[in-house]
C-alpha positions, 0 to 999 in steps of 0.5 A: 564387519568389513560391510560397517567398517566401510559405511562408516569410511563413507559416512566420514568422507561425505562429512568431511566434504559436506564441512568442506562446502560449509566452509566455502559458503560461510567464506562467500557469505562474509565476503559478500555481506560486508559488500552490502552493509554500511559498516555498523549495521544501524539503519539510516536517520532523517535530520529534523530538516530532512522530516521538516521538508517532506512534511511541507511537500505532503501538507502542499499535496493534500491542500492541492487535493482538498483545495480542488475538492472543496472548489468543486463542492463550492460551486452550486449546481443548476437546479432545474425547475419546472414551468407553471404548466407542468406543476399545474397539470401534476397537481390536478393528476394527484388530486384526482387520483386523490378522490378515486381513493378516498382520501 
């Protein structure tokens, strides 16, 4: 029986050492927790002129990005155009490939 008596003498010292360890945490954890909250807990809030600004700062970068965008797009490109010579000699290569066939 002295071989459980003394498991049982072990098993409560390493509880009362393990509470122990608890203890100094939680202390930590409240010590340093309230160093990092504002208080009440409650997150921040914008005031409505606050929300006004960044809304006028994010509308004036997407006009900046559309405004540069579309003047690109506006621009009409340079179409090339073929001289008379070249439309008339692809003109007579279809037409005579056009009566090799059949068609």
């Amino acid at each position: 029986m002295t071989n459980m008596d003394d498991v049982v003498q072990v098993l409560k010292k390493e509880r009362d050492r393990l509470s122990r360890q608890l203890q100094g945490i939680s202390a930590a954890l409240s010590a340093f927790g309230a160093a990092y909250t504002n208080g009440s807990g409650a997150s921040r809030t914008i005031s409505a002129a606050g929300k006004a600004r960044i809304a006028a700062a994010q509308k004036a970068r997407w006009a900046k990005v559309k405004g540069t965008q579309a003047k690109s797009l506006a621009a009409p490109t340079k179409r090339r155009t073929m001289s008379a010579a070249s439309r008339k000699k692809i003109r007579g290569t279809t037409r005579s490939v056009g009566e090799g066939k059949g068609c």
